[in-house]
Phi, psi and omega in degrees: 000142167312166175254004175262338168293330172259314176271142193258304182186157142310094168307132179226120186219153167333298188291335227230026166250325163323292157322292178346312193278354172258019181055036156254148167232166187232142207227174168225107184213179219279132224284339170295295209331105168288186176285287173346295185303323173318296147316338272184277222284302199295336168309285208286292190309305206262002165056057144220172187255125181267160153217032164180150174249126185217124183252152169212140171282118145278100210290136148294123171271141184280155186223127187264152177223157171256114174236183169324257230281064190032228202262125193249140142203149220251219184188149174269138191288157172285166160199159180264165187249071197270157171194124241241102143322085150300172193263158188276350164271022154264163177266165193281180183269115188300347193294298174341311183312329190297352188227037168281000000 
């Protein structure tokens, strides 16, 4: 697997701008992916040192909908989650800094 292929986008959630500023980031990433790979993919694209990794499966919720031809109901896809710990002598990731 690519290392541009597992991380997927950045989650920017209320809890996950709370991190940032202690060198956690929050991640969106490919549902194969282990932690090592994880590690690895974040080493190399952002040129920084992790040190620890924490992953979660995320279930898709259902959402009911109303339309003309009645009542639908569809689901959000699942996805895993990573959340990515730096060493403290490492440097932050710049896309982040902007948004502290």
């Amino acid at each position: 697997m690519n290392t541009h292929d597992i991380i997927i986008k950045p989650i920017l959630t209320e809890k996950s701008y709370s991190g940032i500023a202690n060198k956690v980031y929050t991640f969106k990433v490919a549902k194969g992916a282990n932690k090592v790979e994880i590690r690895k993919a974040v080493e190399e694209i952002f040129g920084v040192k992790v040190e620890k990794v924490n992953t979660i499966n995320v279930k898709g919720r259902t959402k009911a909908q109303n339309t003309k031809q009645g009542r639908t109901i569809g689901k959000t896809s699942d996805y895993k989650k990573a959340v990515v710990t730096l060493t403290k002598d490492s440097k932050t990731i710049a896309f982040f800094d902007s948004l502290q």
